[in-house]
Each structure stands twice: as structure tokens, then as C-alpha cells.
DSSP file (Angstrom, degrees, kcal/mol; ACC not computed):
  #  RESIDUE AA STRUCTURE BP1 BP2  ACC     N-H-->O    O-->H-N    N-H-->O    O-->H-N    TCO  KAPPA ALPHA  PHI   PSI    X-CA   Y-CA   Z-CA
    1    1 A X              0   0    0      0, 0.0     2,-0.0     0, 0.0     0, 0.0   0.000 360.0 360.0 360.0 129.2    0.0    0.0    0.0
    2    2 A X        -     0   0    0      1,-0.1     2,-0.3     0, 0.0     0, 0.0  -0.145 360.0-114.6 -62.2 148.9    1.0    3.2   -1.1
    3    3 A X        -     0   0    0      2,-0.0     2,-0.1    -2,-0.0    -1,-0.1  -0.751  32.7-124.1 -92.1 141.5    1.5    6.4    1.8
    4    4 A X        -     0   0    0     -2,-0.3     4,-0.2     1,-0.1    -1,-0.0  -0.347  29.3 -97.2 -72.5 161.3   -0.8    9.0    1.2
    5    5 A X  S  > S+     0   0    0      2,-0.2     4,-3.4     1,-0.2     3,-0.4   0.838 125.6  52.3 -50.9 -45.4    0.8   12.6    0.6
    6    6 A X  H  > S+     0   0    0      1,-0.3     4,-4.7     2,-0.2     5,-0.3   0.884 108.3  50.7 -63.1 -34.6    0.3   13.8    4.3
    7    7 A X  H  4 S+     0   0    0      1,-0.2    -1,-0.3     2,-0.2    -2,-0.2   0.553 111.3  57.5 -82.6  11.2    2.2   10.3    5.7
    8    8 A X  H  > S+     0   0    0     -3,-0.4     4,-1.5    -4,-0.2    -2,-0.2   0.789 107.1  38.0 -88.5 -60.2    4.7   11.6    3.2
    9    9 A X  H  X S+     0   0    0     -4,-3.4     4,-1.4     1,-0.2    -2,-0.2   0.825 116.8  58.0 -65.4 -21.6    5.4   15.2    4.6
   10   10 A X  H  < S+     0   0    0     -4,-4.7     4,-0.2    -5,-0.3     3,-0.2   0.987 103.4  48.3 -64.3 -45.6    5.3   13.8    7.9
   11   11 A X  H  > S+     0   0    0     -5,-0.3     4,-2.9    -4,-0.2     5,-0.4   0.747 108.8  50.9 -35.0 -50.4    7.7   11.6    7.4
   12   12 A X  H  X>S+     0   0    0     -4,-1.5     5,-0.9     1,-0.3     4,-0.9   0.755 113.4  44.6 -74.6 -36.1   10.0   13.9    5.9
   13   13 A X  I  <>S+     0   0    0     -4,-1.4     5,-0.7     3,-0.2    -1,-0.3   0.072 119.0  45.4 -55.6   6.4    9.7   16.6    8.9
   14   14 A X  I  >>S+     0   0    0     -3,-0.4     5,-1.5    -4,-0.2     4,-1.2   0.665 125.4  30.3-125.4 -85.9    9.9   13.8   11.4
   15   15 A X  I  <5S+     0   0    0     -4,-2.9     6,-3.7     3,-0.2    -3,-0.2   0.747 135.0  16.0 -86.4 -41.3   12.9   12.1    9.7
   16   16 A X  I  X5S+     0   0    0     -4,-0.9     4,-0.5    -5,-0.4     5,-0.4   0.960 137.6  37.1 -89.6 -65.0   15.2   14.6    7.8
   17   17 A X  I  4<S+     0   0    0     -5,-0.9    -2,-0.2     2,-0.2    -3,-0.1   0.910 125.6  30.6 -25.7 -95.8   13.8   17.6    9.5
   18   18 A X  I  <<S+     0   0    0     -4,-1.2    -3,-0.2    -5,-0.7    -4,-0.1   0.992 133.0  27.8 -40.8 -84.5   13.1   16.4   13.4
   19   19 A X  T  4<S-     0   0    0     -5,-1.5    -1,-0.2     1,-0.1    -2,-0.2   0.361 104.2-117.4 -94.3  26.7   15.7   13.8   13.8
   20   20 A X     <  +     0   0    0     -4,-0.5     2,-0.9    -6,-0.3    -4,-0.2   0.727  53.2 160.0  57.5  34.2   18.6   15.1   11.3
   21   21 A X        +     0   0    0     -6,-3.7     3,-0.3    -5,-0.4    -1,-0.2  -0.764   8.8 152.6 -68.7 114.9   18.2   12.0    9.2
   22   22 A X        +     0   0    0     -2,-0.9     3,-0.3    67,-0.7    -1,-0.2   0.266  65.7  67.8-118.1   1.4   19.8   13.7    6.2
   23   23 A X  S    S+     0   0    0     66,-0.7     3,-0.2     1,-0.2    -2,-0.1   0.292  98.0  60.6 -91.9  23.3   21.1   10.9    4.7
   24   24 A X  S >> S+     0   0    0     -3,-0.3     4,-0.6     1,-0.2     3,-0.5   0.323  75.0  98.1-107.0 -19.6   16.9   10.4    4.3
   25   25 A X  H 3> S+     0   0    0      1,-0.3     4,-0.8    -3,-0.3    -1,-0.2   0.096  78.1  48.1 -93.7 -12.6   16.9   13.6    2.3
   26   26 A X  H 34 S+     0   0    0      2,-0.2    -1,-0.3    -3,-0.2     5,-0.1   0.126 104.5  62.3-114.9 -24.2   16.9   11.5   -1.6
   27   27 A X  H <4 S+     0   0    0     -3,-0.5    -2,-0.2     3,-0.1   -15,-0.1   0.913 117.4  28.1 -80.7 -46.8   14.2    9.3   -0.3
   28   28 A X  H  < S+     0   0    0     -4,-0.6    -2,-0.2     1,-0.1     2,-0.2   0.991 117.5  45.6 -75.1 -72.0   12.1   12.6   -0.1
   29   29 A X  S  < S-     0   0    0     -4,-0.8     2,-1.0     1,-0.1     4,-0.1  -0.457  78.8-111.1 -85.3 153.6   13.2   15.0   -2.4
   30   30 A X    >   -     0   0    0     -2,-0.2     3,-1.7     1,-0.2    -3,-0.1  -0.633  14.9-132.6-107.6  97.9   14.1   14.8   -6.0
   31   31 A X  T 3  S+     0   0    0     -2,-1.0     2,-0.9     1,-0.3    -1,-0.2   0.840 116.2  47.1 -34.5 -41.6   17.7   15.2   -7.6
   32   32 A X  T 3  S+     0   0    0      2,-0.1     2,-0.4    -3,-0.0    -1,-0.3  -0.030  87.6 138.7-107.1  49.0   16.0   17.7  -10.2
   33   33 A X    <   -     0   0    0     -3,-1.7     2,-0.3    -2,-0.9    -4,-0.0  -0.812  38.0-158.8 -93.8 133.5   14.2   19.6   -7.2
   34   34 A X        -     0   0    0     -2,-0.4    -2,-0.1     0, 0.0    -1,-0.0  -0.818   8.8-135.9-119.1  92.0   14.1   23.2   -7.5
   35   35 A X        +     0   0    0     -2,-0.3     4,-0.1     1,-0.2    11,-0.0   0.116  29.6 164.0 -46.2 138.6   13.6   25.5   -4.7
   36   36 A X        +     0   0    0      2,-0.1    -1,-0.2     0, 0.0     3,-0.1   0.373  50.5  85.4-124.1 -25.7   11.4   28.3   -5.1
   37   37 A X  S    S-     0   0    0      1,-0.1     2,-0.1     0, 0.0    -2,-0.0   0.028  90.0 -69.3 -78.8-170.7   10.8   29.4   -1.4
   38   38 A X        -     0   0    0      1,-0.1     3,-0.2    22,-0.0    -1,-0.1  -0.453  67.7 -86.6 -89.6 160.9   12.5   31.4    0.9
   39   39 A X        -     0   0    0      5,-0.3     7,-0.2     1,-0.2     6,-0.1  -0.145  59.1 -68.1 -75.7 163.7   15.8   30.1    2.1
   40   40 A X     >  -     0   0    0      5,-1.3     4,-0.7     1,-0.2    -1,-0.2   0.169  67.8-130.5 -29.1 124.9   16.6   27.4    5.4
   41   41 A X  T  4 S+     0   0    0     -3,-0.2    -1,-0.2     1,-0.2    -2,-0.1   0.943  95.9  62.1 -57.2 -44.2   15.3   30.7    8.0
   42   42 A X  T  4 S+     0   0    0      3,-0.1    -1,-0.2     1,-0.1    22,-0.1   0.844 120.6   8.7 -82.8 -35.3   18.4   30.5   10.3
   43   43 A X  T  4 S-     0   0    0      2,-0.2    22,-1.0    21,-0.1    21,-0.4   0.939  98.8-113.9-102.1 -56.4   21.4   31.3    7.8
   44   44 A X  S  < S+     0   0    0     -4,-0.7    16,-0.6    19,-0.2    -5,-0.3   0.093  74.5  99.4 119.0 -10.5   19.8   32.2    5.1
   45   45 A X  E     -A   59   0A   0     14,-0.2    -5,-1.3    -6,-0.1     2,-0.3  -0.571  53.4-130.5-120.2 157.9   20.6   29.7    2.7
   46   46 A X  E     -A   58   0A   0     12,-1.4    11,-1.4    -7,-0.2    12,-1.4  -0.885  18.4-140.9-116.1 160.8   19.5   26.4    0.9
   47   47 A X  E     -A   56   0A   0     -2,-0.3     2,-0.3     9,-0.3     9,-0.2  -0.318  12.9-171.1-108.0 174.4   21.0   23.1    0.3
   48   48 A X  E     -A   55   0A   0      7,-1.5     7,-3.5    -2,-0.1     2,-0.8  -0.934  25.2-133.9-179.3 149.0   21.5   20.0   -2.5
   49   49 A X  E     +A   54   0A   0     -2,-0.3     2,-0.5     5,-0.2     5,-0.2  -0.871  24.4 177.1-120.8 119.7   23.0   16.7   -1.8
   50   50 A X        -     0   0    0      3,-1.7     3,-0.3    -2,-0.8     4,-0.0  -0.834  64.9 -12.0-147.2 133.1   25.4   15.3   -3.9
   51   51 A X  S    S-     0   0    0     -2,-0.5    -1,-0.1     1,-0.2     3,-0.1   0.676 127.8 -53.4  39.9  18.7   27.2   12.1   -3.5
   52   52 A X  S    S+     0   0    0      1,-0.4     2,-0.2    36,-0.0    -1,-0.2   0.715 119.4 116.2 113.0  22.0   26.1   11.8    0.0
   53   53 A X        -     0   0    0     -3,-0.3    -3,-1.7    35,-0.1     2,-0.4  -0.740  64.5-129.5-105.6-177.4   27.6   15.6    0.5
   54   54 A X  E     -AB  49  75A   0     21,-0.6    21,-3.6    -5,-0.2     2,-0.2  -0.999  31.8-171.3-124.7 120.9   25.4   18.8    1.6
   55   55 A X  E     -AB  48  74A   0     -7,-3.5    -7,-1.5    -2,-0.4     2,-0.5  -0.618  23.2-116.0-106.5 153.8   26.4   21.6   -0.9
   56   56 A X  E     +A   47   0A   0     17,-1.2    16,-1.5    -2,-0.2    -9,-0.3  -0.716  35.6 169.6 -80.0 115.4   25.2   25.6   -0.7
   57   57 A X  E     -     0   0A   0    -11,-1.4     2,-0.3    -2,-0.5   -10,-0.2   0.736  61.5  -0.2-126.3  -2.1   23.2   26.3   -3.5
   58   58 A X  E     -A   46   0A   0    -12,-1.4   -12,-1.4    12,-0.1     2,-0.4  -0.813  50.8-164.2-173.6 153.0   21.8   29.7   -2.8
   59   59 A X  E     -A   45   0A   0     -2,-0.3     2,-0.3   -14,-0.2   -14,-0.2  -0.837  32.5-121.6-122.3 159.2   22.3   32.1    0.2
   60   60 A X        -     0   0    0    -16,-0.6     3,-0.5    -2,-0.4     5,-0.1  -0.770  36.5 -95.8-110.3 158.9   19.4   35.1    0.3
   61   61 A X  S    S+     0   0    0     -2,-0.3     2,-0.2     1,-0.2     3,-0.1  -0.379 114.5  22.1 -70.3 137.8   20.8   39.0    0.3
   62   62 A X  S    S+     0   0    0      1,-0.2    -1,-0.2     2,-0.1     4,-0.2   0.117  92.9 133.0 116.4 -53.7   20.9   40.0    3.4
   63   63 A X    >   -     0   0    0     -3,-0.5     3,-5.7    -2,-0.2   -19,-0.2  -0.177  67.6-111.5 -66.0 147.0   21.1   36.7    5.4
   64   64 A X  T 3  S+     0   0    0    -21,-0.4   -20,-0.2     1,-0.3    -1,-0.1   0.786 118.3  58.7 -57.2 -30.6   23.3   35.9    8.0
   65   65 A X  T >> S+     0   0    0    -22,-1.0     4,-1.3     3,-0.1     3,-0.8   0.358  81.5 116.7 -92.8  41.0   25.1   33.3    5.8
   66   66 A X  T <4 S+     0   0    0     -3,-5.7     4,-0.1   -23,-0.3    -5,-0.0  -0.793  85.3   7.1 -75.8 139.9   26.0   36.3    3.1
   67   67 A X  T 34 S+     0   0    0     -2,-0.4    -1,-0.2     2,-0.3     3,-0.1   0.180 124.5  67.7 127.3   8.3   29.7   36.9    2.8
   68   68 A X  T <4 S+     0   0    0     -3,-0.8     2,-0.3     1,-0.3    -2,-0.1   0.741 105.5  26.4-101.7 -39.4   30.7   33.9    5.0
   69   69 A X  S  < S-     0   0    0     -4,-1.3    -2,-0.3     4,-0.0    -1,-0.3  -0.943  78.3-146.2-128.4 145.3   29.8   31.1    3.2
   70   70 A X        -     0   0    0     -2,-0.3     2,-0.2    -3,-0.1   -12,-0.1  -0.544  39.8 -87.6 -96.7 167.3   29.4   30.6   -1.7
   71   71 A X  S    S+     0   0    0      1,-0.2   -14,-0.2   -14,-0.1     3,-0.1  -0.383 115.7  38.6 -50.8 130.6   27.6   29.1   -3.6
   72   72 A X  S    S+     0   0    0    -16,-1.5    -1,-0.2     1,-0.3   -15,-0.1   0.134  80.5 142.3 102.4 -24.7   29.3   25.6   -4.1
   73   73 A X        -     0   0    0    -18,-0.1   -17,-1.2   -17,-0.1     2,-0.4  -0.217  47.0-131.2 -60.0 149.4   30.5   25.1   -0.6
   74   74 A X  E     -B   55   0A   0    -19,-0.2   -19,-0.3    -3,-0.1     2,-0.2  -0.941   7.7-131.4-118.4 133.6   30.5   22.2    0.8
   75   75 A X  E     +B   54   0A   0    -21,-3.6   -21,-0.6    -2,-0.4     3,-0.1  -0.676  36.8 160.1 -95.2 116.0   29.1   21.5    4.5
   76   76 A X  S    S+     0   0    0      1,-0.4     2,-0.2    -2,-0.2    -1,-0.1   0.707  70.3  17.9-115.2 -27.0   32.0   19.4    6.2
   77   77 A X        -     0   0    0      2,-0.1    -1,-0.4    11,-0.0     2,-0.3  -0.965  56.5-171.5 174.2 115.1   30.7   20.2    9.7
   78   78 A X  E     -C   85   0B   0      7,-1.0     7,-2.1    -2,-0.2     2,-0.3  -0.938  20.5-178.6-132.3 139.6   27.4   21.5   11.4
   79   79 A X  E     +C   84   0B   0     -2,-0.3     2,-0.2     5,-0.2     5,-0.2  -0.955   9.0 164.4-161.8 139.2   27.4   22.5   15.7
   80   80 A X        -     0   0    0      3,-2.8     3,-0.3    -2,-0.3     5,-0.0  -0.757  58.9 -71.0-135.2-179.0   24.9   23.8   18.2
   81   81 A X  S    S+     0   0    0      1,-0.2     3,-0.1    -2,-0.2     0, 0.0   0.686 125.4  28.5 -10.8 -52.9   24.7   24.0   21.8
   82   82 A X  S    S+     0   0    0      1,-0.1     2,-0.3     0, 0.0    -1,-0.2   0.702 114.4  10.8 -96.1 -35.2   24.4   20.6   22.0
   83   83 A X        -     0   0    0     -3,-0.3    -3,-2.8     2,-0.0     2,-0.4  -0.853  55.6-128.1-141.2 170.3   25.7   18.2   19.6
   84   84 A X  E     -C   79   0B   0     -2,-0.3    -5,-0.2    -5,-0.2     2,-0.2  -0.930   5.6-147.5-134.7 132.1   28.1   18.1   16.5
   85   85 A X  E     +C   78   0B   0     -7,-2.1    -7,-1.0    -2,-0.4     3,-0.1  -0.523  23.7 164.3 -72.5 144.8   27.8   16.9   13.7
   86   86 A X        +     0   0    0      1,-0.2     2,-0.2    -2,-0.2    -1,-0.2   0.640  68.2  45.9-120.0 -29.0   31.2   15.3   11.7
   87   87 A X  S    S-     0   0    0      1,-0.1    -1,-0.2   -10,-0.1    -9,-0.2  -0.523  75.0-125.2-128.2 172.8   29.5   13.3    8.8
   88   88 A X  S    S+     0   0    0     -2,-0.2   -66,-0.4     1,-0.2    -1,-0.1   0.869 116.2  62.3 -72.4 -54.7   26.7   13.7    6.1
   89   89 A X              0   0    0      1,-0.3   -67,-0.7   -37,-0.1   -66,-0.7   0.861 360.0 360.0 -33.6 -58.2   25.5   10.9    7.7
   90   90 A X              0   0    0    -69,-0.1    -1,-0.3   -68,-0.1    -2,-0.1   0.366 360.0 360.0 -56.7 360.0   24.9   12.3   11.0
């Protein structure tokens, strides 16, 4: 039985989102997915996964990650308060 749309975006906020599954992120989204919306809220920026890395693919004017981080960069290493991240995996 196929998941209806809703047990799909839950799934994807629960799994990539919620618990930082981001090596879940190709299960969701779509290699030729094109963001139109406004970028990840906290830096300013959006992502794209490629070979199992997390790439920058557009930072907003303005945004906290302007003039720190391009287009093209590659995300090696992610920290908060609490945890760090080493791997894509993670």
C-alpha cells in the first residue's frame, strides 16, 4: 500500500527535519528539485546533496550566511549548543 501525501510530509519533517536523518533527504526529495521558497530561515541559505555531501546552493541578500559562506561550498561540519555533527551521515 502506497503512503498517502500527508504520511509523506510527515515523514520527511519527522525524519530529515526532526531527527537530522539527512542521509533520508533522496528518499524525499528529487535530484532535479528546484527551490522556489524562501531560504533554510536560520542562515539564510539552501542546500542540494550530492554524493552523499550537503552543498550551498543559494544564500538570500541579506542573510546571515551572506559573505561567510558561496555558492558551491561544501558542508563538512554543522554545531549547536548541544551536539556536533562530523558526517553527512549524522
Amino acid at each position: 500500500m502506497s503512503k498517502t501525501n500527508k504520511e509523506i510530509v510527515q515523514g520527511y519533517f519527522d525524519q530529515v527535519i526532526n531527527q537530522k536523518r539527512m542521509e533520508l533527504w533522496d528518499d524525499y526529495i528529487s535530484k532535479d528539485y528546484v527551490s522556489h521558497a524562501a531560504p533554510y530561515i536560520g542562515m539564510g541559505l539552501s542546500t542540494q546533496t550530492s554524493e552523499g555531501k550537503m552543498i550551498i546552493s543559494s544564500i538570500a541578500p541579506g542573510a546571515p550566511a551572506e559573505g561567510r559562506l558561496q555558492v558551491g561550498d561544501e558542508i563538512i561540519r554543522i554545531e549547536d549548543k548541544t551536539y556536533v555533527w562530523d558526517t553527512f551521515k549524522q
